[in-house]
N, C-alpha and C positions, 0 to 999 in steps of 0.2 A: 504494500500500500504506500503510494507515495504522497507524499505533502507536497503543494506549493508556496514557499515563501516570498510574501511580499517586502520590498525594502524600497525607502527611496534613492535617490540617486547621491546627494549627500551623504548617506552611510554606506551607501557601495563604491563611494571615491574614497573614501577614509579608508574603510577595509582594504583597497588595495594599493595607498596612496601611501601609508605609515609603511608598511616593510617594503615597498620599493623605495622610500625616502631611505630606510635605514641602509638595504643596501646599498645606494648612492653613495651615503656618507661614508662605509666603509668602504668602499671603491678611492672614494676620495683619500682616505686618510693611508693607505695602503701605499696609493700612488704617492704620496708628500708626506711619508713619513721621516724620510732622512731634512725634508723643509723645515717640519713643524718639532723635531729634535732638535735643529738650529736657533729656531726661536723662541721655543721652552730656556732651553741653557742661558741664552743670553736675557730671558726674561729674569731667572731664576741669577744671572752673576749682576747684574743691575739690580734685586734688590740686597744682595750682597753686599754690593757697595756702600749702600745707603747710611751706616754708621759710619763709614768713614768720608763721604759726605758732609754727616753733619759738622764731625768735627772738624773738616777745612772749616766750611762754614762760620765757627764758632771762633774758628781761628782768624778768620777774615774782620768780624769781629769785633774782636779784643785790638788786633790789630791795629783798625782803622777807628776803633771805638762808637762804631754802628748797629743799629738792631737790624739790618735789611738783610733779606733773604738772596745771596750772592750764589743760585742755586744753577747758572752756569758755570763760571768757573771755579765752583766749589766739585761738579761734577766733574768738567775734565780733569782739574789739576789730582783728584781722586783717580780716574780713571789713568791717567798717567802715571803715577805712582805705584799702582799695582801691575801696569805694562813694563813699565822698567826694572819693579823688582821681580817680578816672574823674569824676564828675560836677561836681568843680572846672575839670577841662580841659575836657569839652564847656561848659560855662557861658563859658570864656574865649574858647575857639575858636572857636564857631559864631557869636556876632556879631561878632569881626572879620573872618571870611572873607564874613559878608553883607554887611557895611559896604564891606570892599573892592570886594566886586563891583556895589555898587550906586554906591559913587562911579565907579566906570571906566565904568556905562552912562554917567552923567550927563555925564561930560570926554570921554565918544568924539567926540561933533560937532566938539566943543575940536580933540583930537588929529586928526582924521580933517582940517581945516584946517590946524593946525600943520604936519604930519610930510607930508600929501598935496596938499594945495592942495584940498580940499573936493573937491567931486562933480567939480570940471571935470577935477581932475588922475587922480581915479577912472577918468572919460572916457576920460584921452587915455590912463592906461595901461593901459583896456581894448583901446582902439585897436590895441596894439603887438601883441594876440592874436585880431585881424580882431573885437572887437565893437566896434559905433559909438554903441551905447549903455548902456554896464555899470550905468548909474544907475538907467536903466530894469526891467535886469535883476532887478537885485536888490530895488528897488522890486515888480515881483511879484512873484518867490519869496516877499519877507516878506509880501505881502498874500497870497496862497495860503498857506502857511504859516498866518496866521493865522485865516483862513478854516477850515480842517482841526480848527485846535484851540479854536477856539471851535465847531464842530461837533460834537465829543466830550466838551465840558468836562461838562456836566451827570455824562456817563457815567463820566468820569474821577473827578469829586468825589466821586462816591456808591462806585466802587469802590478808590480814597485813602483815604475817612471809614473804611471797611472793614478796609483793608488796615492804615491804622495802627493801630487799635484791636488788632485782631489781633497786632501786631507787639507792642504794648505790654502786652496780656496774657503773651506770651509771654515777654517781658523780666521780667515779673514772676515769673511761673513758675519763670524759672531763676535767677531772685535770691532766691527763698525755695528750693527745692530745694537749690539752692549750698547756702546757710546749713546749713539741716539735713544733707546729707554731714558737712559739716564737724564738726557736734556730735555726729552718732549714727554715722557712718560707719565708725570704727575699731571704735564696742562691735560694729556689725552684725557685720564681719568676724570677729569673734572669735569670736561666739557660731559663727558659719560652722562656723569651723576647728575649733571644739572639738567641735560637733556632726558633722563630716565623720570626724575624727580617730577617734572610738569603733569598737574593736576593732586590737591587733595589725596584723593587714593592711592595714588605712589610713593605718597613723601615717607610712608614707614617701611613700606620694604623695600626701598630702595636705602634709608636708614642701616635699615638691617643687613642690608648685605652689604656695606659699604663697610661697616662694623667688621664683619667677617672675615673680610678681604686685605682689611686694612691690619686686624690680630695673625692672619697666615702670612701677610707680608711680615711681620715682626717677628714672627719664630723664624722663616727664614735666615733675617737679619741679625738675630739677634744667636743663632746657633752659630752659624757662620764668622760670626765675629769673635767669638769665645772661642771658637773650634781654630782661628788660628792665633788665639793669643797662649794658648794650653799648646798649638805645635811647635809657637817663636819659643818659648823654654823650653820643650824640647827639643828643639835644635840646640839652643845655649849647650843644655846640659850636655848631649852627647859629644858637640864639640868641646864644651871644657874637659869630659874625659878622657879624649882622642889627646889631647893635646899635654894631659899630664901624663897618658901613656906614649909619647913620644918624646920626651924628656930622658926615660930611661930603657928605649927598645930601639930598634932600627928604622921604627915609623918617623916620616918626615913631618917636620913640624905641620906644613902646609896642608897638612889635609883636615886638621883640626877644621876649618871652616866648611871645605865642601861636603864632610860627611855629615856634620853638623845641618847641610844643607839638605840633604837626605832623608835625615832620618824628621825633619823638620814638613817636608815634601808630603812625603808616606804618612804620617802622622793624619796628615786632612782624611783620608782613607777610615772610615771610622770601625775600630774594633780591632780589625786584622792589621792597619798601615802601621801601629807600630811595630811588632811582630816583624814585619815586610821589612820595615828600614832599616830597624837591629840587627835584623837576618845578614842585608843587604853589607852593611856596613863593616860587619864582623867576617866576611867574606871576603870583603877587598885589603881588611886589615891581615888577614889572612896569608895574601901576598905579599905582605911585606913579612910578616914576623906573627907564626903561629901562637908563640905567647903572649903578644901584643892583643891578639884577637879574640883570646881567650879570656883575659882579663876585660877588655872590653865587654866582653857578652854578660860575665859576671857580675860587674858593675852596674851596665846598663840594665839586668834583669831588677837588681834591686832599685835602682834608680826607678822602674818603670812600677814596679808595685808603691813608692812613697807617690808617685804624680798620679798613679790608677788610683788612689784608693783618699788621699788628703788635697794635694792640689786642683787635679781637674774637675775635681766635685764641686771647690768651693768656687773656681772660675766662673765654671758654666750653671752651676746652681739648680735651679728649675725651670730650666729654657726652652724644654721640651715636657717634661710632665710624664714619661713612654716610660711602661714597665722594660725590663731587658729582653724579655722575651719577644717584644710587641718590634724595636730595635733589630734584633737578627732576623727575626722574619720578614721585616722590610730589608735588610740591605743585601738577603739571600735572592730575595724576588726582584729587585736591583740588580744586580748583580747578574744574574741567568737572564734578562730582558733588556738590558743595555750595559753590561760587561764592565768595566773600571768606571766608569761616566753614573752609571745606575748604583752603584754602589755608594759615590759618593754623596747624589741628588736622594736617595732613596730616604736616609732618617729622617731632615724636611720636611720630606711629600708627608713622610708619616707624622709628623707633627701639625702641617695641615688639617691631616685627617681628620687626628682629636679635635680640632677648631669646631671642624663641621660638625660633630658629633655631642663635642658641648654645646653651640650655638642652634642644635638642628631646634631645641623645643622653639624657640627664640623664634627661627624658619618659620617653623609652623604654623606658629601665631600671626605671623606676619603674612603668610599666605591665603590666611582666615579669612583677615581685615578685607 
């Protein structure tokens, strides 16, 4: 027995107007997702800025002895500040960590005689795990190994040549973006609010989510800002210990700064980036002098549980509100969905969340009206 349903035409565009819109959107966002990753970031490092902002700002000033809001060049001379120290640290750090690793190839034969007795002692401690010729072994691994990638290099280079071009446009993109948030960002919102705001009826929930918007801009800013003032003494600290462990080991004085820069770096990385940078740094001290590197790790472990447990606590305070567990499972799903980038955006987002989650009754009410 069949039925005939009547409907009018109004509800039969709706039923099949909503999921071809939704797939649209998803079409859309598929295709411009590496776009709208661009301009998240650079939304998300523009409100970064913002504390350090005000303080130009406040610096302007005292300065000139003014209350006016100098929110141009309170923005670029901010935004320039942190383009020159990010690109003062990569300038320091990336040729000592080449340097390093290109002196530990050159001292392995060195070492590999020193500490093993060369290939024969290789031999005989293959030996002790039934191989009777480890020198051998490894001897083809590296020749297959090299075989492979000299197989692929041509295809490798052309898709590198590629890839960094790409990456560097990209860099670009969000370094000019950045900028302009920063200078047009607050009039855009405004215009927003005031254009949203028109009539009676909108004035409270437009209120309300201005409210909203304006307490997740501030966790943003306000995580962000602690989270590199908790890394700047962590750089201190590792590089004053680099530096009083080369005093009396074979370590050069001079790296006291760039590991320092390092483990300063990795530290933004929330959770694991210290982990990362001690690792990293205890490795390179490695090639200079194994008991240099050893006592650095030992130091720095204690060092990291007085700043895990007394310092970064009182730094960063209640800036976030997130139980630990609520933390790793955002910067895991971070992490698997946008790789080093998502890991660091990831606790933020989850501090946003709570926003909404506190403010939803707030919403609700306001949706009422």
């Amino acid at each position: 027995m069949s039925k005939t349903i009547e409907t009018d035409t109004k509800t039969f565009l709706k039923f099949w107007l909503i999921p071809v819109a939704i797939y649209a959107v998803w079409l859309f966002i598929q295709s411009a997702v590496t776009g709208l990753i661009i301009v998240g970031i650079s939304i998300f490092l523009a409100l970064a800025l913002k504390p350090l902002v005000r303080m130009v700002n406040e610096f302007f000033n005292r300065r000139f002895g003014t209350q006016k809001k100098h929110q141009t060049a309170s923005a670029v001379l901010a935004y320039l500040i942190v383009v020159l120290v990010i690109g003062g640290v990569i300038a320091i750090v990336g040729p000592v960590v080449v340097n390093e690793t290109a002196k530990f190839i050159q001292q392995a034969p060195e070492m590999l005689d020193k500490n093993l007795g060369g290939w024969e002692g290789i031999n005989d401690f293959g030996k002790n795990f039934g191989i009777n010729n480890l020198q051998g072994e490894i001897t083809n691994a590296l020749s297959s190994l090299s075989k492979t990638l000299l197989g692929t290099f041509g295809a490798d280079v052309v898709a590198s040549v590629s890839g960094i071009a790409s990456v560097i446009m990209e860099i670009v993109l969000v370094l000019v973006l950045t900028l302009l948030f920063l200078l047009e960002g607050p009039g855009i919102m405004e215009r927003i609010w005031k254009s949203l705001s028109d009539g009676e009826e909108n004035k409270k929930p437009v209120r309300v989510a201005k409210n909203v918007l304006s307490k997740m801009a501030n966790v943003v800013s306000t995580y962000v800002s602690r989270q590199v003032i908790v890394a700047v003494i962590d750089g201190c600290a590792s590089g004053f210990i680099v530096f009083i462990i080369s005093l009396f080991t074979n370590v050069p004085t001079s790296l006291a700064i760039p590991m320092g820069m390092i483990t300063m770096l990795f530290y933004l990385i929330p959770m694991f980036g210290q982990f990362i940078g001690g690792t990293l740094v205890t490795l390179i001290l490695l090639f200079n002098s194994p008991v240099a590197a050893i006592i650095f790790a030992v130091v720095y472990i204690i060092y990291a549980q007085i700043e895990n447990n007394i310092i970064a606590p009182k730094i960063q305070g209640s800036a976030l509100n997130l139980p630990a567990v609520a933390i790793l499972v955002a910067i895991v799903i971070g992490m698997y969905m946008f790789g080093l980038l998502g890991a660091i955006i990831a606790v933020p987002i989850a501090g946003c969340i709570r926003v909404l989650i506190d403010e939803y009754p707030n919403i609700r009410a306001a949706g009422k009206d």
